[in-house]
N, C-alpha and C positions, 0 to 999 in steps of 0.2 A: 504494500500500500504506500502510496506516495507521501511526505510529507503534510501537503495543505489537505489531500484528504483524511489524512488519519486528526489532523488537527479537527476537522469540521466535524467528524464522528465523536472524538472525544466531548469537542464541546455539545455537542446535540444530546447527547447523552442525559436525562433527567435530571442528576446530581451535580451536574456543571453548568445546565444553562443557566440558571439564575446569576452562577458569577458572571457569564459572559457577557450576560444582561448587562449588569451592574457598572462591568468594567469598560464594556460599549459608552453607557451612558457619560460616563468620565473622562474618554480619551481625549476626547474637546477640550476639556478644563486644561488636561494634562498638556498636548500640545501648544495650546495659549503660555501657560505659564513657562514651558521651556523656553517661548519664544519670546516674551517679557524682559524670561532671564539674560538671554543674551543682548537686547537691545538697548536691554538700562545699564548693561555690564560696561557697555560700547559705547554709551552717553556716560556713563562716572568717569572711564578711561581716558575718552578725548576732552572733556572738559577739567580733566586733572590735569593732563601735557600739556594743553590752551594754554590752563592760568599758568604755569609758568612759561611762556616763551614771549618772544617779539610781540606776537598778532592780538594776546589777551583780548586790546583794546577793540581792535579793528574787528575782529571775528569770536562769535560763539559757537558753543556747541549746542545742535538742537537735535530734538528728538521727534515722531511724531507721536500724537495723542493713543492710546492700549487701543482703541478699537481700533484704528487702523494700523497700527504694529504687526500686527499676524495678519496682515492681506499683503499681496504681492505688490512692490515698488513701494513700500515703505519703509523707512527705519531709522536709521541717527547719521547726523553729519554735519560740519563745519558751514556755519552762513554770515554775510557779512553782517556785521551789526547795524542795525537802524535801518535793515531792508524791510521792505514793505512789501505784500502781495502782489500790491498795484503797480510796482516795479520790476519787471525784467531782474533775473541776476542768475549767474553760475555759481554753480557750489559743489564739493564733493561728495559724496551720500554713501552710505554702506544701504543696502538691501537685499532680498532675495526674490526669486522669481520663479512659482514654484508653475510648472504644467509637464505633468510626467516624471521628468527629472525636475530635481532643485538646484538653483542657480546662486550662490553666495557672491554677492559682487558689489565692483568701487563704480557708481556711475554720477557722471555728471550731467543734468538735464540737459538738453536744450533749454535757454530762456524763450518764454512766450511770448516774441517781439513779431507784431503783426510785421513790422516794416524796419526795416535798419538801415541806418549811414551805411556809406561806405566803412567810416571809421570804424562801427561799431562790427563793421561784419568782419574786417580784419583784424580785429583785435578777437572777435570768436574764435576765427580762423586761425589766428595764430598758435591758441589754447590748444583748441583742438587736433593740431599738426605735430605740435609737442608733444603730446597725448599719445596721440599716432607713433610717436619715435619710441615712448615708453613702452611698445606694445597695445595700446588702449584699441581700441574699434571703434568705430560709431554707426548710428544709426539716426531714421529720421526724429525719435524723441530722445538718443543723447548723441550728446555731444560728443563725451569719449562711456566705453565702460568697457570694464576688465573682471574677469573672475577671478572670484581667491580658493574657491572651491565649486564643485560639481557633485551633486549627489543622483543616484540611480533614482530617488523617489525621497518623497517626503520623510519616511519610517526611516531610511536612515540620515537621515539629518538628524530627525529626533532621537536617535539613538546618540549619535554623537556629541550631541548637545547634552543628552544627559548625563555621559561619560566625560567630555572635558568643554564645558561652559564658557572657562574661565581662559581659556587658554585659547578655542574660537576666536573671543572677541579682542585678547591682545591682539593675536596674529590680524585679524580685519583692522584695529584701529592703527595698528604698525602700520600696513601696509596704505590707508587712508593718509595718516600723519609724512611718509615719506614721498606719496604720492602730491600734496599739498605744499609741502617744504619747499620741495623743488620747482613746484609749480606757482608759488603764490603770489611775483610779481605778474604772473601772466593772468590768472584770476583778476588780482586789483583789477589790472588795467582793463581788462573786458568789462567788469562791474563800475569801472567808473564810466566807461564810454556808453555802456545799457542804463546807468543813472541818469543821461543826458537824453535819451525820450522822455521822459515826465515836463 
C-alpha cells in the first residue's frame, strides 16, 4: 500500500477521524502563525540594522498589516520615510508567492506612475539595470526580484519555518540589507525624481 493511501485508511478509521477533524480545523491557525512568525522576525531584524546605520533617518522599516501577511506579495521591507500612498516610490520588500510551489523572494515594485519624465524613467532604469547586474529579473509589476529560496509546495515551507524561523528570516533580511547597501544611492535618486510628480 502506498504511503498517502495507507495515511487516508488510517485516518478514516473510526478512532482517528475525530483527531483528523480537529487537527484539519487548526492547520489554518497553524500556518498563519508560522507565517506571523517569520515576518515580525524580519521587521525586528531590519529595523534593529536600520536604527543603527546611515539611512535610520531617511528610511524605515515597514511591515504589512496580519491579515495580509499570509497572502501572496506581502511582507516586510525598507520604505523611505515620509512617503505617502499618493506618491510613487521604490523600495525593497521580502515576500512570498505561493501557486504550486512557494517562492521566498527580494522584490522591488514597480512604482504606480501613470506617466514619467524622462528623468524619472532613467533614474528607474538605472535601478533596475543595477538590479539586473546583481542577478535580479524583472517583470511588468517589479522592477527587479530575486529568490532567496524555492519550495516544492507550501507544506514544506511550513515545515521549514517550523524547524528554523529564526535563521529564514536572518538569511532574507541579510540578503535585503546587502541588497539595499549597495543599492541605496540608486533608490534615493529614483525616489527623489518619482517625488517630483506630486
Amino acid at each position: 500500500m502506498e504511503y498517502d493511501e495507507a495515511v487516508i485508511e488510517f485516518l478514516s478509521q473510526k478512532e482517528n477521524l475525530r483527531l483528523a477533524m480537529e487537527v484539519a480545523e487548526r492547520l489554518e491557525e497553524v500556518r498563519r502563525r508560522l507565517e506571523l512568525r517569520l515576518w515580525r522576525t524580519c521587521h525586528k531584524l531590519l529595523a534593529d540594522r536600520l536604527a543603527g546605520s546611515e539611512w535610520a533617518d531617511t528610511w524605515r522599516a515597514a511591515i504589512d498589516s496580519d491579515e495580509e501577511l499570509t497572502r501572496n506579495e506581502y511582507g516586510v521591507g525598507l520604505e523611505p520615510r515620509g512617503a505617502s500612498d499618493d506618491v510613487p516610490r521604490v523600495f525593497p520588500y521580502l515576500t512570498r508567492y505561493h501557486y504550486g510551489s512557494l517562492n521566498f523572494y527580494l522584490r522591488v515594485p514597480r512604482p504606480d506612475a501613470k506617466e514619467t519624465t524622462d528623468v524619472q524613467a532613467a533614474n528607474l532604469l538605472g535601478l533596475e539595470e543595477a538590479l539586473k547586474q546583481e542577478g535580479f529579473r524583472s517583470t511588468k509589476k517589479d522592477l527587479a526580484w530575486k529568490s532567496i529560496r524555492t519550495y516544492d509546495s507550501l507544506n514544506s515551507f511550513l515545515l521549514d519555518l517550523s524547524e528554523r524561523v529564526d535563521e529564514l528570516a536572518l538569511e532574507a533580511v541579510e540578503f535585503l540589507w546587502a541588497t539595499f547597501e549597495g543599492s541605496v544611492a540608486l533608490f534615493d535618486r529614483a525616489n527623489a525624481a518619482l517625488r517630483s510628480l506630486k
